[in-house]
ZADO-1210 file (C-alpha; in nm, 4 decimals, padded with zeros to 6 digits):
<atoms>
<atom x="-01.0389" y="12.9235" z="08.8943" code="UNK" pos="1"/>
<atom x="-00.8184" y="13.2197" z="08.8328" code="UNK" pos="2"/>
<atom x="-00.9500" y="13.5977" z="08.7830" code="UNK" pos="3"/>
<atom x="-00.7787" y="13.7102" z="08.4731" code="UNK" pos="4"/>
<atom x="-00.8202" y="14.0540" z="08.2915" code="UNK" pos="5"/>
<atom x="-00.9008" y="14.0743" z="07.9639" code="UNK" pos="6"/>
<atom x="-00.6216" y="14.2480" z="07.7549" code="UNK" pos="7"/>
<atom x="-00.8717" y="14.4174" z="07.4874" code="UNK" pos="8"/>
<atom x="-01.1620" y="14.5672" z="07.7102" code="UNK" pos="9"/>
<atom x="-01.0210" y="14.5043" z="08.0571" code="UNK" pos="10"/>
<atom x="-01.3031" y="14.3187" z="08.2203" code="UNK" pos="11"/>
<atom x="-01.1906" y="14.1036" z="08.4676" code="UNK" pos="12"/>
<atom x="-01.3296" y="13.7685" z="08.4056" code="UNK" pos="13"/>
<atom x="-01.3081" y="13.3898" z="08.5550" code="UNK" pos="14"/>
<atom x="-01.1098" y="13.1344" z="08.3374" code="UNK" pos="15"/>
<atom x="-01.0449" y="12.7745" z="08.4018" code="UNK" pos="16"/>
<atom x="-00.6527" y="12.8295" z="08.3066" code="UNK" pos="17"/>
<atom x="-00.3846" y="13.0159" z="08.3484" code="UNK" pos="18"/>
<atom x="-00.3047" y="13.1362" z="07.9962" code="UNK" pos="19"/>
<atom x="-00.6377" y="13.2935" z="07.8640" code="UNK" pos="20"/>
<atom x="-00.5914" y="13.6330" z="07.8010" code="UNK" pos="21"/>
<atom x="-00.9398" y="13.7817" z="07.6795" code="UNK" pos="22"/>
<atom x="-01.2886" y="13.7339" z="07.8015" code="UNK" pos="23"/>
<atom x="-01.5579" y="13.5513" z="07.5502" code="UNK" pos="24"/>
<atom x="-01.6996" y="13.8408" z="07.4303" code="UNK" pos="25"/>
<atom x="-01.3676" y="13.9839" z="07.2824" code="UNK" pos="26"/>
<atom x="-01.2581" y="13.6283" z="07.1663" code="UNK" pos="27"/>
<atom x="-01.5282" y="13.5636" z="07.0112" code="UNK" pos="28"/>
<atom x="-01.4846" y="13.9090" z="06.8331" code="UNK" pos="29"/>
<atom x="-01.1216" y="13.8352" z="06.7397" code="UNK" pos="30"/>
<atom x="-01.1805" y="13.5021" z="06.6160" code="UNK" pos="31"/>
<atom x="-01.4915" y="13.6660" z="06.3835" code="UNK" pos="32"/>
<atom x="-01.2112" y="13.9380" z="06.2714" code="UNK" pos="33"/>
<atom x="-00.9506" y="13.6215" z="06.1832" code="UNK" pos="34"/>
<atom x="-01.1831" y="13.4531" z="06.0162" code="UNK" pos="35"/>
<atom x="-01.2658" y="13.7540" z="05.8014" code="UNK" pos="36"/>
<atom x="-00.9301" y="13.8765" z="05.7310" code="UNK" pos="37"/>
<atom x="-00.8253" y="13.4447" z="05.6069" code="UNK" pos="38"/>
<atom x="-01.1015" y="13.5104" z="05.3528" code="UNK" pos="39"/>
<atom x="-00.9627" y="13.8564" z="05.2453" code="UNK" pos="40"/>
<atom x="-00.6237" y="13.6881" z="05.1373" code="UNK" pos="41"/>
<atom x="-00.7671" y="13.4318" z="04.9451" code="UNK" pos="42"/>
<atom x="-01.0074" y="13.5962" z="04.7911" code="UNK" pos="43"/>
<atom x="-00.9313" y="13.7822" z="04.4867" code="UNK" pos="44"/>
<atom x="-01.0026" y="14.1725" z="04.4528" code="UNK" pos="45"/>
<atom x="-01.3197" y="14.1897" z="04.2769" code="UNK" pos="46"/>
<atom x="-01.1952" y="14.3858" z="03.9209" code="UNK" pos="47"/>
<atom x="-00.9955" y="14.0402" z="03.8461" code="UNK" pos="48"/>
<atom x="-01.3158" y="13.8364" z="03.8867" code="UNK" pos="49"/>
<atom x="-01.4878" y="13.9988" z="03.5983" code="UNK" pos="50"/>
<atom x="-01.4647" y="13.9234" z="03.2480" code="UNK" pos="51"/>
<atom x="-01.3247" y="14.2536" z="03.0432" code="UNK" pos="52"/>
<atom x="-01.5340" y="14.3742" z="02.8153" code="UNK" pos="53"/>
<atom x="-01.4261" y="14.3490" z="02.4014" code="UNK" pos="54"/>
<atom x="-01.5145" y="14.6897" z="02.2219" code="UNK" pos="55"/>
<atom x="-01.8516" y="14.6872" z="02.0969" code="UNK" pos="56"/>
<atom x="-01.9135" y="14.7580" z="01.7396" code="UNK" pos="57"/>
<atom x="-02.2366" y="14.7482" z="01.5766" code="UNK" pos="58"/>
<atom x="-02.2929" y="14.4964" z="01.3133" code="UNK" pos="59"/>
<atom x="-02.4124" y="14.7664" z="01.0504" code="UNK" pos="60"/>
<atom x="-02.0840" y="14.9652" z="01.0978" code="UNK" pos="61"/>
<atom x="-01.8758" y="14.6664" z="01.0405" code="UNK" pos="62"/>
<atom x="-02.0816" y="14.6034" z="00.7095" code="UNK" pos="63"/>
<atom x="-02.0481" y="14.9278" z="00.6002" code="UNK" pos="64"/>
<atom x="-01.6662" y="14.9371" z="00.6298" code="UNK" pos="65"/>
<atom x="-01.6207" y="14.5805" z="00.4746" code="UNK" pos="66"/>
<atom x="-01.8134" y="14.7117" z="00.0906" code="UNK" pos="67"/>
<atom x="-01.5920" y="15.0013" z="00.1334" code="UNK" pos="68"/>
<atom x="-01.2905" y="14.7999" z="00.1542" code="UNK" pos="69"/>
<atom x="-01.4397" y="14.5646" z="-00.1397" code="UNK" pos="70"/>
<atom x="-01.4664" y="14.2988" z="00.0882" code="UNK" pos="71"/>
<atom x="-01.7607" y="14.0717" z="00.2550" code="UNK" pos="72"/>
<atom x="-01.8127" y="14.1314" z="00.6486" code="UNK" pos="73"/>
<atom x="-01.6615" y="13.7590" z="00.7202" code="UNK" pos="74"/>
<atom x="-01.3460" y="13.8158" z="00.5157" code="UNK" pos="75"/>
<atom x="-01.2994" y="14.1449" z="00.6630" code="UNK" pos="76"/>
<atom x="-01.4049" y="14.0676" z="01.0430" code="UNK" pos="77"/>
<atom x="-01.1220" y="13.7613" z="00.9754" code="UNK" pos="78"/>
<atom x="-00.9056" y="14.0345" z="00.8121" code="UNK" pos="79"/>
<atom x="-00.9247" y="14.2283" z="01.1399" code="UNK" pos="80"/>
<atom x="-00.8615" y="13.9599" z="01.3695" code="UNK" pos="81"/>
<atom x="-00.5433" y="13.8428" z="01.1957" code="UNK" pos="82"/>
<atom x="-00.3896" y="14.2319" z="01.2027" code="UNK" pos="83"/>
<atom x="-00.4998" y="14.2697" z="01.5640" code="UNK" pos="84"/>
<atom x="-00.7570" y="14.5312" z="01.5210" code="UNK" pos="85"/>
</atoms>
């Protein structure tokens, strides 16, 4: 057995090699802290996981603007889809 000291909280602790550098405690809390940072980059920032929102107009308003432009409300919704508005 060789008495190593752990690099993060230097305990000195018992390990069965040569080449461990940090006692369970603080490997356990650097492998929870990998783990969580290898979700992070795959994980996509939370605005680009919701929908966006189309501009809400109420049915009535729509109506009222299509008899003022002569029209019926399904020529003039298609009317405003075809110039963008």
């Amino acid at each position: 057995m060789f008495q190593i000291n752990c690099e993060d909280c230097g305990a000195s602790f018992e390990a069965k090699t040569n080449n461990r550098r940090f006692c369970d405690a603080c490997n356990r809390q650097r492998d929870i802290d990998r783990k969580r940072n290898s979700r992070r980059m795959y994980m996509k920032p939370p605005a680009e996981h919701e929908r966006p929102q189309k501009p809400t107009v109420d049915l009535v308003t729509v109506a009222v603007a299509a008899r003022k432009a002569g029209m019926t409300y399904g020529k003039y919704v298609a009317a405003m889809k075809n110039t963008g508005a």
